[in-house]
ROVOVO-543120 format. One record per residue (C-alpha): x negated, y, z negated. Coordinates in pm, whole numbers, padded with zeros to 5 digits, always signed. Each point is the difference from the previous one (the first is absolute). Example, Ala and Ser with C-alpha at 12.3 -4.5 7.8 and 13.67 -1.06 7.14 Angstrom:
2
-01230-00450-00780 -00137+00344+00066 
//
This chain:
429
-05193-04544+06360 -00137-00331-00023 -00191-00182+00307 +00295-00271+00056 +00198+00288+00054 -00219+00207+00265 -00025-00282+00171 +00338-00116-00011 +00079+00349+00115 -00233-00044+00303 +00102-00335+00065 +00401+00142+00020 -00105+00286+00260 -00229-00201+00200 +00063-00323+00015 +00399-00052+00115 -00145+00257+00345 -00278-00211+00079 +00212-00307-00005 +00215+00181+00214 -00265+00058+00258 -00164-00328-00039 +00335-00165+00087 +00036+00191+00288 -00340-00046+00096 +00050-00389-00067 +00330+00000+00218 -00165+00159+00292 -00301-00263-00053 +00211-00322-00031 +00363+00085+00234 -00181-00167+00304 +00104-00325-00216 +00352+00049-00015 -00006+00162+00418 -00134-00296+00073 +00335-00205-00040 +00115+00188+00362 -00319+00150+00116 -00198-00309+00041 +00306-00141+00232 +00038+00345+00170 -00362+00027+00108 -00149-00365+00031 -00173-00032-00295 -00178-00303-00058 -00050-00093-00380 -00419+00083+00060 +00069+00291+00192 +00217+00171-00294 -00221-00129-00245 -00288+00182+00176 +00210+00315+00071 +00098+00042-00366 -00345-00125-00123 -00232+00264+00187 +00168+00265-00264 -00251-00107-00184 -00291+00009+00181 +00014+00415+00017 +00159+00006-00356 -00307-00168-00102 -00263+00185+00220 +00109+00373-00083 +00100-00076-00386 -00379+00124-00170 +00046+00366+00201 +00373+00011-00045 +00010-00083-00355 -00342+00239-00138 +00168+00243+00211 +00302+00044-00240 -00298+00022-00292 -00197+00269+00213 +00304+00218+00132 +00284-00085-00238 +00263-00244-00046 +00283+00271+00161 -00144+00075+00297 -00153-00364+00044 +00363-00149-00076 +00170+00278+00236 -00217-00104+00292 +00062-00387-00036 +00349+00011-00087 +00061+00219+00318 -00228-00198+00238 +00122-00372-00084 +00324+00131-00030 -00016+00087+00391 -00155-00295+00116 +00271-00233-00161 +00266+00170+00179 -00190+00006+00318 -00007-00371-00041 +00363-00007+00086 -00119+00060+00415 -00256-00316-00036 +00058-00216+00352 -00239-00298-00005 -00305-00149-00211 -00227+00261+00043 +00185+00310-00056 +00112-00186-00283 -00349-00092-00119 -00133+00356+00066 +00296+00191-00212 -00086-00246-00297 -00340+00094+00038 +00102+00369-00020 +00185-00055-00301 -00254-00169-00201 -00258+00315+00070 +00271+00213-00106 +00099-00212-00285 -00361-00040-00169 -00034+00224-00257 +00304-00088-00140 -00048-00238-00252 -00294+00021-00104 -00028+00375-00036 +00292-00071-00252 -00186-00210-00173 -00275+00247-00059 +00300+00270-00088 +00097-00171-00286 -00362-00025-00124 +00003+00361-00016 +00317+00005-00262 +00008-00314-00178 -00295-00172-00216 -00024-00410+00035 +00205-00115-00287 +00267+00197+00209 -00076-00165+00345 +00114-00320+00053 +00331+00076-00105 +00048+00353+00284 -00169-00197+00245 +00251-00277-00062 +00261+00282+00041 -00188+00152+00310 +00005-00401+00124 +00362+00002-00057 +00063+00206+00316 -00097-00370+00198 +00310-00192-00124 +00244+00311-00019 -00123+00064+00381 +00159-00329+00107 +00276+00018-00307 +00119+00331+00138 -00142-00103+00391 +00106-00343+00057 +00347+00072+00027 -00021+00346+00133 -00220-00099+00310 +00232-00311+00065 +00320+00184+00012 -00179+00239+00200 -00056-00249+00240 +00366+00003+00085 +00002+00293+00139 -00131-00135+00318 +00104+00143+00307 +00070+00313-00182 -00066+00316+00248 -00131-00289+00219 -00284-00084-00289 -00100-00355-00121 +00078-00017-00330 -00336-00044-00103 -00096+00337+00189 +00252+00157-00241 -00221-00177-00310 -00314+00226+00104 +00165+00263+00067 +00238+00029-00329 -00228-00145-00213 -00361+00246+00126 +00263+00352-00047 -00113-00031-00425 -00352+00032+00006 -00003+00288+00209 +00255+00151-00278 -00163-00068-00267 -00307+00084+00154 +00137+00397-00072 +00104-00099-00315 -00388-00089-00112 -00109+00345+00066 +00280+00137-00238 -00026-00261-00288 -00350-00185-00022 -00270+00124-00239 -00365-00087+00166 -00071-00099-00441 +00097+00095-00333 -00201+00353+00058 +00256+00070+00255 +00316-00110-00155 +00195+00340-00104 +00230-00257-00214 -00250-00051-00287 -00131+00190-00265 -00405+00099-00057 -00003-00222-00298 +00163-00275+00221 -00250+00008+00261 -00273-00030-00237 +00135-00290-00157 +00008-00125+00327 -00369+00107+00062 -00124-00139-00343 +00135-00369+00038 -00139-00013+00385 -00302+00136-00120 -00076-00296-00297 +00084-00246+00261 -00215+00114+00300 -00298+00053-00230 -00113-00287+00083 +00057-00008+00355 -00169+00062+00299 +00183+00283+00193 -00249-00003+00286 +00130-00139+00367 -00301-00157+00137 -00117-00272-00340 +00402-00069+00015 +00011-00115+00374 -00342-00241-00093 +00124-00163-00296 +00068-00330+00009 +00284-00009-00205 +00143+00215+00274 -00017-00250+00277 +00085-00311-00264 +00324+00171-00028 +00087+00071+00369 -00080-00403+00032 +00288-00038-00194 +00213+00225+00143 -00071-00102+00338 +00162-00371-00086 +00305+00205-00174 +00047+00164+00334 +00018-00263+00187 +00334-00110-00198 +00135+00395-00021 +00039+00044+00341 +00067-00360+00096 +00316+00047-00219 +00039+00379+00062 +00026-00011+00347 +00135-00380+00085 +00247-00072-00312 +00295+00112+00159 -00084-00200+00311 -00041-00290-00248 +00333+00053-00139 +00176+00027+00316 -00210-00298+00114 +00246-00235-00295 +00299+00096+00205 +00124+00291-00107 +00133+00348+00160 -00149+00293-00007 +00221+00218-00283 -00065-00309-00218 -00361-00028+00043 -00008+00329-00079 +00159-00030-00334 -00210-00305-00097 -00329+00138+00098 +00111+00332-00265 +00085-00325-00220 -00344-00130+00017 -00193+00338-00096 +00238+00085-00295 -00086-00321-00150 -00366+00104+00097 +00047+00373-00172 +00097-00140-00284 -00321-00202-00068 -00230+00246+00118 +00159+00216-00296 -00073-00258-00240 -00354-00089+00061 -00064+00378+00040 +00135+00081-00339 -00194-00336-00179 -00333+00090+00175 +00030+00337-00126 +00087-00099-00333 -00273-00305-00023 -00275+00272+00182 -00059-00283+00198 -00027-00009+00375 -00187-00304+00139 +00202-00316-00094 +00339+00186+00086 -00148+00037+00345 -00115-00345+00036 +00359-00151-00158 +00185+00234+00203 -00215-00180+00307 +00099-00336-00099 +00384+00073-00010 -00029+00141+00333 -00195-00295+00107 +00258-00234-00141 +00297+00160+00140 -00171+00012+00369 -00031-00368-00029 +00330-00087-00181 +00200+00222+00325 -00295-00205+00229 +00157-00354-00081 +00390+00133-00131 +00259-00245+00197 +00245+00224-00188 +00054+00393+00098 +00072+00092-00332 -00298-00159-00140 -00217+00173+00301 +00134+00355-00104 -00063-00066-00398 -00325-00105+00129 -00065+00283+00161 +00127+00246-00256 -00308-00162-00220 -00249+00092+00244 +00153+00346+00050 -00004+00023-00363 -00390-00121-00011 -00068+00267+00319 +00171+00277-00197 -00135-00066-00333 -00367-00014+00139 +00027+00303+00166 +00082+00184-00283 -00300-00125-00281 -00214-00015+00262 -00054+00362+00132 -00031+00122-00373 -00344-00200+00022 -00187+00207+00220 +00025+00357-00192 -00057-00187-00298 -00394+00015+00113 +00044+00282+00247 +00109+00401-00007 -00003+00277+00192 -00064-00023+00403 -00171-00393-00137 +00355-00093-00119 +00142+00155+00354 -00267-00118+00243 -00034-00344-00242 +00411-00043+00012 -00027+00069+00409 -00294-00246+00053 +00181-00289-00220 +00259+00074+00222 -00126+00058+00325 -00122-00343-00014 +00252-00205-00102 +00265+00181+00222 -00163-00248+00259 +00193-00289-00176 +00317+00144+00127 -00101-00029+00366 -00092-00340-00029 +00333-00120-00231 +00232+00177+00262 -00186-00134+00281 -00092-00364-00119 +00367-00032-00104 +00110+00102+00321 -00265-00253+00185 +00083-00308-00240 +00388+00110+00067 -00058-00099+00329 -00244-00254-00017 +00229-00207-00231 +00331+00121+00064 +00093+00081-00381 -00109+00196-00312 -00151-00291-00191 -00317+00023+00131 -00093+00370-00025 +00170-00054-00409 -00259-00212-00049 -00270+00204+00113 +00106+00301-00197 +00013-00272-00344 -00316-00036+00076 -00125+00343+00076 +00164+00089-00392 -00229-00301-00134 -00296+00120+00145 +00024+00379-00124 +00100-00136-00357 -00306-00160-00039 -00234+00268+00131 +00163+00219-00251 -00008-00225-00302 -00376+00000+00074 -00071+00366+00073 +00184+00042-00349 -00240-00181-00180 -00285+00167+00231 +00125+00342-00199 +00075-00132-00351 -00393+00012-00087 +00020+00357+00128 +00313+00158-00160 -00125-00203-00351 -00350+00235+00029 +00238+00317+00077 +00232-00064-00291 -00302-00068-00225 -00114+00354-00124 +00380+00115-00060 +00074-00339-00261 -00370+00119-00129 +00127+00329-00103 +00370-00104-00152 
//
């Protein structure tokens, strides 16, 4: 059996399961958007005290993410994945009984510490089965769990909302509740179905797994698999930089587009179906620049072009008379958001392994999860400051501008580098 097709095999068993969870997991993250078309009304939410609410997620998702995610390396992905799933998938639903600003804060809070090892412990999963010419392109799939979660979500969690009154429920207390019940299912489905690495996958052959071993092997050879050098490397912290300015726009769009979109006049059901509108436009892309920086092998210039599109479409929807134009705008910078997201997390393992890729992955992470507080919370601030979405557009344009350029120059910080790697394997063709 050739490679391509042990790790197309892998790819097929692994990869349509982990999108599954990751769109659940995304759902549960990002529903306090679309709730917040009654809830806000129903409990006296200001703009800055929603934006604070659904921004402190962050703050624990950021703070637990190096222990959560190097535990999934240190006690297995199934267990690891079992225990998250089941935890976050509680504290969603509990969010449904949420009666002012703090309880509200402190259940976000509790579902970013559940949520933490999530991601990134992915991430570092797919390290352990696929070699870097493979990455980009089963991130990108991994990624495509963001824009199916409000594809599939969007119109879900609005026509949920019309079950208010239901059983004496606000509709949005239905949202948690309906939409928390599939973690906690699929947390039991984990334990049946999800092999901790290719060692422990009953589904493929000796030979298989030894392919599998071989090609990992010629690419970590020259990597450091050791945690502490990983979390002191510059290149580690250059990279959450960028991240953190990428943040910033994910979850100023994540968790306020749908109050954006209601904001141009329309209902609820319809916002719904335009905000699903916006991310299939944005899925789309992110499959495209996935499969061209996989087949260039090149990583830094589609991050910093996928940047500038978001940046672009962030100030195109910040001075849009027309709501048409606004929501083409804003596909772009979903598009740009989506399509960084998934070159840019094949960077790290591709100078990292082992508990460096995890703990490296978690750090890059851990810090730039902070942009997310301070894009949900700034856009909820300027929202009220200025009475419209202009503004807090704007700032995210420039946010995208910023992180493009710090990237562009840590690329050319690591050219000299990977040109002295590469060096000794030209030498011996």
């Amino acid at each position: 059996m050739t490679d391509d097709r042990v790790f197309l095999k892998c790819a097929w068993r692994l990869i349509p399961f982990i999108v599954v969870l990751y769109i659940v997991n995304y759902i549960d993250r990002v529903n306090i958007g679309f709730a917040a078309l009654t809830m806000n009304r129903d409990l006296g939410f200001s703009a800055s005290a929603y934006g604070f609410g659904a921004g402190i997620f962050v703050v624990s998702y950021a703070l637990f993410q190096i222990p959560a995610s190097v535990s999934v390396a240190l006690v297995g992905a199934r267990r690891a994945v079992f225990a998250i799933l089941l935890s976050w998938g509680v504290v969603s639903a509990a969010t449904a009984f949420i009666k002012d600003a703090t309880s509200f804060a402190v259940l976000r809070f509790l579902l970013g510490l559940a949520e933490a090892g999530f991601f990134p412990g992915m991430i570092f999963y797919l390290s352990l089965w696929f070699p870097q010419n493979y990455r980009a392109r089963f991130t990108a799939g991994l990624m495509a769990a963001i824009p199916l979660a409000f594809i599939v979500g969007a119109p879900i969690s609005t026509l949920i909302l019309e079950m208010d009154g239901v059983l004496g429920l606000h509709g949005w207390q239905w949202l948690f509740l309906i939409e928390g019940l599939p973690a906690c299912i699929l947390a039991l489905v984990v334990l049946l179905v999800f092999p901790d690495g290719p060692r422990a996958a009953s589904w493929l052959s000796a030979d298989e797994k030894q392919i599998i071993a071989s090609r990992l092997a010629k690419d970590d050879s020259e990597l450091n698999p050791n945690l502490w050098p990983a979390l002191l490397d510059p290149r580690v912290y250059a990279l959450a930089v960028v991240n953190f300015g990428v943040q910033i726009g994910l979850y100023g769009t994540t968790l306020w587009l749908p109050l954006i979109v209601q904001d141009m006049g329309f209902n609820n059901r319809t916002t719904g179906f335009l905000v699903a509108g916006v991310y299939i436009v944005g899925m789309a892309g992110m499959t495209v620049w996935a499969r061209s920086s996989d087949f260039k092998r090149e990583r830094v210039w589609h991050v910093v072009t996928a940047n500038l599109l978001s940046a672009g479409g962030f100030l195109g929807a910040s001075v849009a008379q027309n709501h048409l134009v606004a929501l083409f705008a804003l596909a772009c910078a979903c598009t740009g958001i989506l399509a960084h997201l998934a070159t840019f997390w094949t960077v790290p393992s591709s100078f990292l392994r082992g508990t460096a890729a995890a703990g490296g992955i978690a750090l890059v992470n851990t810090i730039s999860s902070f942009g997310g507080f301070f894009g949900a919370t700034l856009i909820g601030v300027l929202k009220d400051e200025t009475g419209g979405y202009s503004a807090p557009m704007a700032m995210l344009a420039g946010a995208f501008v910023f992180t493009a350029l710090i990237m562009l120059a840590l690329g050319r910080a690591m050219a000299p580098r990977a040109a002295m790697q590469q060096a000794p394997a030209r030498g011996d063709l």
